[in-house]
TITITI-835654 format. One line per field, with one value per residue (C-alpha): residue number from 1; residue in three letters; x, y, z. Coordinates in steps of 0.02 Angstrom, whole numbers, plus 50000, padded with zeros to 5 digits. Example, Ala and Ser with C-alpha at 12.3 -4.5 7.8 and 13.67 -1.06 7.14 Angstrom:
<atoms>
num	[1  2]
residuo	[ala  ser]
px	[50615  50684]
py	[49775  49947]
pz	[50390  50357]
</atoms>
This chain:
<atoms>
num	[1  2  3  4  5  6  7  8  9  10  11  12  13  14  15  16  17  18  19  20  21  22  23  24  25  26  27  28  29  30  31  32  33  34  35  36  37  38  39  40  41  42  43  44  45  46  47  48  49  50  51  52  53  54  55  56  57  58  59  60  61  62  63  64  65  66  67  68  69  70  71  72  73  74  75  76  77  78  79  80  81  82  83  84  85  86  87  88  89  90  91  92  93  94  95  96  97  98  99  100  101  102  103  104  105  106  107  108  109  110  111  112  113  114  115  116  117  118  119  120  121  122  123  124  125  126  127  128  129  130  131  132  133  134  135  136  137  138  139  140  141  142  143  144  145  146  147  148  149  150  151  152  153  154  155  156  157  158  159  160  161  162  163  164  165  166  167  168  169  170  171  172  173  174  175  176  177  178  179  180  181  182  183  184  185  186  187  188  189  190  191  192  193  194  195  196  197  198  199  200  201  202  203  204  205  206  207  208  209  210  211  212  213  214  215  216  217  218  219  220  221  222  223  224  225  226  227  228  229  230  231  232  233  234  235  236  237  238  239  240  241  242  243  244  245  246  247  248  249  250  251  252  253  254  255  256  257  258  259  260  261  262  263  264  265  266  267  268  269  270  271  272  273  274  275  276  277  278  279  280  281  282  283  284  285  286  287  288  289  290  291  292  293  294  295  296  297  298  299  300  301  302  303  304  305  306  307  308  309  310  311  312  313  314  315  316  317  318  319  320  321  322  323  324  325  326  327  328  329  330  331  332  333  334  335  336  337  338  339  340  341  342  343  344  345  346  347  348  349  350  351  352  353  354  355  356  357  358  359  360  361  362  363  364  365  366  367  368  369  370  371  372  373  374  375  376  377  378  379  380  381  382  383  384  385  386  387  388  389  390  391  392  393  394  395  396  397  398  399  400  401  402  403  404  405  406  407  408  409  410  411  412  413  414  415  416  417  418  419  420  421]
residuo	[unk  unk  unk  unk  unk  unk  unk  unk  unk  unk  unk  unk  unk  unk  unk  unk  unk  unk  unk  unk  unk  unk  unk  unk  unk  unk  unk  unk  unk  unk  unk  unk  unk  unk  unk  unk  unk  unk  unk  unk  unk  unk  unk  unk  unk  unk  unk  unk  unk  unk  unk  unk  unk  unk  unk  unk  unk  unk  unk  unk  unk  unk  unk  unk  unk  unk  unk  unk  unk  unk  unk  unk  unk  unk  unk  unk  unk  unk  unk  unk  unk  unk  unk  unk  unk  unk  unk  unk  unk  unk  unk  unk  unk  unk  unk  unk  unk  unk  unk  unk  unk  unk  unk  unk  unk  unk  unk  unk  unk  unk  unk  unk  unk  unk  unk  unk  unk  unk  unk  unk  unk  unk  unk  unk  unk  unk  unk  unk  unk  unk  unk  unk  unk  unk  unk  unk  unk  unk  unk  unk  unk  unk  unk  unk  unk  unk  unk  unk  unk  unk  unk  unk  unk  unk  unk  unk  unk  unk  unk  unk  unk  unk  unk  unk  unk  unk  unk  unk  unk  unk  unk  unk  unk  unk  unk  unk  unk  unk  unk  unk  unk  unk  unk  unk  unk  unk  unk  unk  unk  unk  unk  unk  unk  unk  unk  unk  unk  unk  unk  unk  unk  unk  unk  unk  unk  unk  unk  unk  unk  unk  unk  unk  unk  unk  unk  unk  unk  unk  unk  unk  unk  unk  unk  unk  unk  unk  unk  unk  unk  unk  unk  unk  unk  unk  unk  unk  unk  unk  unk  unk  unk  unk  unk  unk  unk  unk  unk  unk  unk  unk  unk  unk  unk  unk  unk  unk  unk  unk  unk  unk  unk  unk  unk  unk  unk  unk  unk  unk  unk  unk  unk  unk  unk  unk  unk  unk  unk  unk  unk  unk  unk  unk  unk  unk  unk  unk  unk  unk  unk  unk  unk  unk  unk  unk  unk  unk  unk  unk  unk  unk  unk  unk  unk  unk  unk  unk  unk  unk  unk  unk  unk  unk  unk  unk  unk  unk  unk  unk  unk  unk  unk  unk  unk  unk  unk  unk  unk  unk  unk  unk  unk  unk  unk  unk  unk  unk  unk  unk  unk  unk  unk  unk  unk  unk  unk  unk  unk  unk  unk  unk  unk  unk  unk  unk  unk  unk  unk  unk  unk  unk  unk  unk  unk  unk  unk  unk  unk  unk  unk  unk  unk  unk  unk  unk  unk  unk  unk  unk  unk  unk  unk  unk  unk  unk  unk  unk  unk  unk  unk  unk  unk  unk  unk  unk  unk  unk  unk  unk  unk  unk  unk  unk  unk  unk  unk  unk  unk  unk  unk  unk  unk  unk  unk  unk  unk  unk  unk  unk  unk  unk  unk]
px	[54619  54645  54580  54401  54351  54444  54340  54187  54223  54292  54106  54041  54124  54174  54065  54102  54232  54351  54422  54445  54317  54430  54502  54342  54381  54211  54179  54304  54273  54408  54414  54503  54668  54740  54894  55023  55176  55268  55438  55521  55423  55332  55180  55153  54964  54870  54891  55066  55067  55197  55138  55242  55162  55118  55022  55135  54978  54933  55072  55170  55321  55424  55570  55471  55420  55529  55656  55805  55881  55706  55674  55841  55762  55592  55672  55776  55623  55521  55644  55619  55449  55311  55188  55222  55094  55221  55336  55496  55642  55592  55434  55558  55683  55588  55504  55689  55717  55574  55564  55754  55704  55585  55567  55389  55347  55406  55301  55221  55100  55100  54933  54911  54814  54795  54599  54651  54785  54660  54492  54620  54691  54499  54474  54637  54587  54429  54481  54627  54516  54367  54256  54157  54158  54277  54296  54343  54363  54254  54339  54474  54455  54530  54466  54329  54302  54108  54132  54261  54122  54047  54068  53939  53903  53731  53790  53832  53834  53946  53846  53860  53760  53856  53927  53887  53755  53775  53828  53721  53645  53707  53890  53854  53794  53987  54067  54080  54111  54202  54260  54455  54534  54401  54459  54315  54199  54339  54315  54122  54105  54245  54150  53987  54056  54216  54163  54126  54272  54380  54490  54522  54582  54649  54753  54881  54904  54732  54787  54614  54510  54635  54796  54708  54867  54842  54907  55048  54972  54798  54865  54960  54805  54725  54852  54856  54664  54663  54800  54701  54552  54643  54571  54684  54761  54788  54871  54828  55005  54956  55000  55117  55188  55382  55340  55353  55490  55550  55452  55286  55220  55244  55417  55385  55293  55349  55193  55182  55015  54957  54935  55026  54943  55057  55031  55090  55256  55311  55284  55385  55219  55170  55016  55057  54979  55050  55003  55119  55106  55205  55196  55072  54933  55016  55025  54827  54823  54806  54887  54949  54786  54612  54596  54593  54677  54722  54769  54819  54939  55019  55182  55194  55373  55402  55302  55411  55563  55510  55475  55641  55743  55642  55655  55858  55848  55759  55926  55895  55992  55855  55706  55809  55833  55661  55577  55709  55637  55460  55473  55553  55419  55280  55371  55333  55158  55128  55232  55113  54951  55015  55033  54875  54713  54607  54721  54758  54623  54745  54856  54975  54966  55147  55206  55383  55341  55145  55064  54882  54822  54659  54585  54644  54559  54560  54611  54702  54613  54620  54443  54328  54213  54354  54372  54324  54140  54200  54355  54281  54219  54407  54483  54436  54511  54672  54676  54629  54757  54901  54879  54856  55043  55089  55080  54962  54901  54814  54612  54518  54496  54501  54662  54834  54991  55162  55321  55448  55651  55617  55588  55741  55833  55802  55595  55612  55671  55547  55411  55464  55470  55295  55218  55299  55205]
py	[56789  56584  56467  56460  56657  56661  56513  56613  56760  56652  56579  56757  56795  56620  56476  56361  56482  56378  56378  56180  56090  55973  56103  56119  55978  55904  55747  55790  55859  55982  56160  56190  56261  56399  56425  56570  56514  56351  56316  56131  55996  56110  56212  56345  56395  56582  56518  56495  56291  56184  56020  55916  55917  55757  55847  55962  56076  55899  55846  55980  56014  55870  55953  56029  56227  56360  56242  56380  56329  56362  56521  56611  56577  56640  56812  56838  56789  56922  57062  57045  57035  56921  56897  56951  56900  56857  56732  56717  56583  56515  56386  56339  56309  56203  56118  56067  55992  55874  55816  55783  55644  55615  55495  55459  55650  55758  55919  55997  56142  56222  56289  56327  56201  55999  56024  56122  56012  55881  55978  56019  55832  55774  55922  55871  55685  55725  55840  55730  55554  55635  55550  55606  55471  55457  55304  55334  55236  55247  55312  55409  55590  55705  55877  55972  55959  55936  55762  55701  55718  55585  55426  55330  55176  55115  54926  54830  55014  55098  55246  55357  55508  55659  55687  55850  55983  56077  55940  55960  55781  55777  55796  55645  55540  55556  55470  55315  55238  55038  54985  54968  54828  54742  54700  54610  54755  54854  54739  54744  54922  54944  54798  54915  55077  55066  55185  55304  55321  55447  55416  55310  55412  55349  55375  55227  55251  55273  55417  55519  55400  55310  55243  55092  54997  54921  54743  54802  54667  54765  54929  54814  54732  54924  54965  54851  54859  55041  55015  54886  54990  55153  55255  55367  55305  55467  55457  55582  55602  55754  55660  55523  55631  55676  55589  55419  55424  55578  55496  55456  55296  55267  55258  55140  55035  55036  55083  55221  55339  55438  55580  55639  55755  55846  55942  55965  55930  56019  56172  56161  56226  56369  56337  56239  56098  56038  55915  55823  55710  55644  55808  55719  55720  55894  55973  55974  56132  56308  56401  56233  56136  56156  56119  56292  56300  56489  56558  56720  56645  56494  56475  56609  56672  56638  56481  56416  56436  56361  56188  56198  56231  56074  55959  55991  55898  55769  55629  55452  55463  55609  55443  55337  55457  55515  55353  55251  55402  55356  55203  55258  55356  55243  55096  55210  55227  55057  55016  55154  55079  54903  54965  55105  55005  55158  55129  54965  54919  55022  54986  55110  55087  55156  55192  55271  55439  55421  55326  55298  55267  55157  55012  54848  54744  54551  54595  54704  54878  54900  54952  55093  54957  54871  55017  54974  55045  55135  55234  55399  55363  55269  55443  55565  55465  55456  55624  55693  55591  55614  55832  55814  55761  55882  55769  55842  55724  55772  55818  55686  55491  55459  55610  55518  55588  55638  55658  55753  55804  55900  55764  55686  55574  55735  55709  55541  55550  55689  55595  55441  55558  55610  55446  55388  55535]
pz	[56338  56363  56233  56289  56284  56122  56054  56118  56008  55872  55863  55839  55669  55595  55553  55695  55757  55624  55457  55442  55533  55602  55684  55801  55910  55883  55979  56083  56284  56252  56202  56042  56071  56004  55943  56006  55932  55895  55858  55816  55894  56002  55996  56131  56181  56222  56386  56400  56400  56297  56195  56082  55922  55813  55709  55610  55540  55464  55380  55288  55431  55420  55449  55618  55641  55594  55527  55511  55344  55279  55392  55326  55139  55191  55252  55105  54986  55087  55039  54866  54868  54899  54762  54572  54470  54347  54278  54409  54422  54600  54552  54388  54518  54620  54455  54393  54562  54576  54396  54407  54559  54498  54341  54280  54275  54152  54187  54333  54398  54573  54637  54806  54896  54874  54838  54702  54621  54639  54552  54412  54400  54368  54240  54156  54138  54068  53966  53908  53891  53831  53959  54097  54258  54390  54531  54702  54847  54978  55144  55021  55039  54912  54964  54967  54767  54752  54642  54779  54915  54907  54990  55037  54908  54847  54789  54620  54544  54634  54608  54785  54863  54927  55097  55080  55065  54912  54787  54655  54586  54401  54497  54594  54451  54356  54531  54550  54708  54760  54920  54972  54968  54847  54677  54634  54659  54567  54408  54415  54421  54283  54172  54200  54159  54071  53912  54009  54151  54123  54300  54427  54592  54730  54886  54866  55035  55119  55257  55302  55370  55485  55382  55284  55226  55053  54974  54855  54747  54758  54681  54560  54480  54478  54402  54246  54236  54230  54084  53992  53983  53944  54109  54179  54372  54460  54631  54758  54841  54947  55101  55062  54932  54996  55161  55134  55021  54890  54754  54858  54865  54673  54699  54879  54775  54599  54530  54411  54403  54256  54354  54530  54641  54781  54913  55109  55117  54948  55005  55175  55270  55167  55033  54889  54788  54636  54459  54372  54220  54061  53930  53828  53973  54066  53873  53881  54014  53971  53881  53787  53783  53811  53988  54100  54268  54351  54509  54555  54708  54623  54624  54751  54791  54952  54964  54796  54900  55063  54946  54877  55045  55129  54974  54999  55148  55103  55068  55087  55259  55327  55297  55380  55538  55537  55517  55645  55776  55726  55761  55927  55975  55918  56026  56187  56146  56126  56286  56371  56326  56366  56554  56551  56602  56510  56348  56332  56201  56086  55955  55845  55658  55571  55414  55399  55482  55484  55626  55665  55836  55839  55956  55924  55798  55754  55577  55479  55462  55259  55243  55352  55380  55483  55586  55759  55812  55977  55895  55946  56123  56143  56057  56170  56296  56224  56136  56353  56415  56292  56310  56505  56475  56362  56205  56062  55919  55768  55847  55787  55794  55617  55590  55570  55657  55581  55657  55600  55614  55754  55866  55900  56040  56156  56117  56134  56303  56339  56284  56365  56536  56512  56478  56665  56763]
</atoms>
């Protein structure tokens, strides 16, 4: 069966015929495809077709699919077994190995999914500070926790309403919600409520809703407000977590969270989120604390091992490569839509190995309110155009797109051949 009859019969048993809604293609003209194999910087289709692949299953597969160093660990993990429900050496292996690069953490947790290292983050700071509030920034999305949900600001308050059916209302009323790049509305809302905050979250590098680059100075000043008032500063790393640099965007920018949250690239592609504090905050979780976090699949076996084998690679030289090839790549875009009278109202948006492809606009897009009004009619356009050629970005207007080891000078001049066609 192609894409299309599966997708039929997908819609029979599955809500959507999806398990991430993104996934659907909505607002796009296209079918969803689906997925027979992939390998490097390729995916392969049902149907037979080849794409290169900028979105890496969103992130996680920076070294590409089926990287082989981290295939050959995978096998071997898989003949000892592949879920214990016990203590085992792997996950202490892998927690050694990131604490040891990592300097402002001294203890960490793996669960299996970035939702779930951020639902436990927000249970451990209020269980820690004793409070019950949390901030947000609106256009930041942290999963599908219920309190994370909801984005959608109702003034001076910063109170919100969900995004979401099935948020209950007393959920709603412990967010609080302030515009990006607004540190005056950031001071108000902290002035109104600062008793009663527990945590400030944040993305320090706003990557779900277009990449929103922020003033280093900005997350500065949050920073030493959030340390003046004694609120917690939690920084959702589970995209620019060991993909901007080793140490996230704490270590790109100096600035040191409270709590980390990990999740994509740490677990080489398979499912694993992760917390990680100082051991006075981290001390505060079951079985040492008060604070209750379980899973019956974290710190799986096999996914423990694919972390460690694609944290290996990850050397100071491996940025530089991968992000020197990014920029490659992006360069060829941009030359494409320069010379493409459908696409030339577009402009690509990088950071290291992230990249963003949006309309132009007269400013800088640090805010969702900047975003340009005609993104998704200008999307499907691109996203049509781009797999017509064989290139496939991340499904939707507002998804970034990483690249990866995989696509190297041999890519690059693959993807400069397609672009010419």
């Amino acid at each position: 069966m192609d894409s299309k009859q599966l997708f039929d019969q997908a819609k029979k048993y599955i809500p959507g015929g999806v398990h991430s809604p993104v996934r659907s293609f909505k607002n796009l003209k296209q079918t969803p495809l689906f997925i027979k194999s992939a390998k490097g910087p390729y995916l392969y289709t049902e149907e037979g077709k080849e794409y290169i692949d900028f979105c890496q299953s969103f992130g996680p597969l920076i070294l590409g699919h089926q990287d082989e160093l981290v295939f050959d660990k995978i096998k071997q993990a898989l003949s000892r077994g592949w879920s214990y429900g016990a203590c085992e050496k792997y996950s202490l292996d892998l927690a050694e190995f990131i604490i040891n690069k990592i300097p402002f953490i001294d203890k960490i947790r793996f669960v299996s999914s970035g939702t779930e290292a951020v639902m436990t983050a927000l249970r451990l700071a209020r269980g820690f500070t004793k409070k019950d509030k949390v901030l947000k920034f609106i256009g930041c999305y942290h999963g599908h926790v219920d309190s994370m949900l909801i984005q959608s600001g109702s003034g001076l308050a910063g109170e919100g309403e969900s995004s979401s059916a099935g948020v209950p209302a007393n959920v709603i009323k412990d967010t609080l919600l302030c515009p990006l790049d607004n540190i005056e509305k950031f001071k108000e809302i902290i002035h109104t409520h600062k008793d009663e905050i527990a945590a400030v979250i944040m993305e320090p590098l706003p990557a779900n809703y277009g990449l929103l680059l922020q003033n280093e100075n900005y997350l500065k000043e949050i920073r030493k407000i959030t340390k003046e008032q004694g609120i917690l500063l939690i920084f959702d790393e589970v995209i620019s977590g060991f993909r901007i640099t080793f140490g996230g965007m704490a270590e790109y920018t100096g600035i040191t969270p409270d709590i980390v949250t990990y999740g994509k690239v740490i677990g080489g592609g398979m499912p694993v989120g992760a917390i990680a504090a100082k051991s006075e905050i981290m001390d505060h979780l079951a079985p040492t604390g008060q604070v209750y976090q379980a899973g019956t699949l974290s710190a799986n076996p096999i996914a423990m091992v694919a972390g460690i084998e694609t944290l290996k690679q990850l050397t100071s030289d491996f940025y530089a490569n991968l992000n020197r090839n990014t920029k490659d790549i992006t360069n060829e875009f941009s030359k494409f839509f320069s010379q493409h009278d459908k696409l030339n109202a577009y402009q690509v948006i990088q950071v290291e190995s992230l990249f963003w492809i949006t309309p132009e606009s007269e400013k800088p897009l640090t805010n969702i309110e900047d975003i340009p009004s005609n993104i998704n009619e200008l999307f499907d356009i691109l996203f049509e155009e781009f797999l017509n050629r064989g290139i496939y970005l991340s499904p939707n207007a507002y998804e970034i797109s990483f690249n990866s080891k995989a696509h190297g000078i041999d890519v690059i001049q693959q993807i400069k051949d397609k672009l010419c066609k």
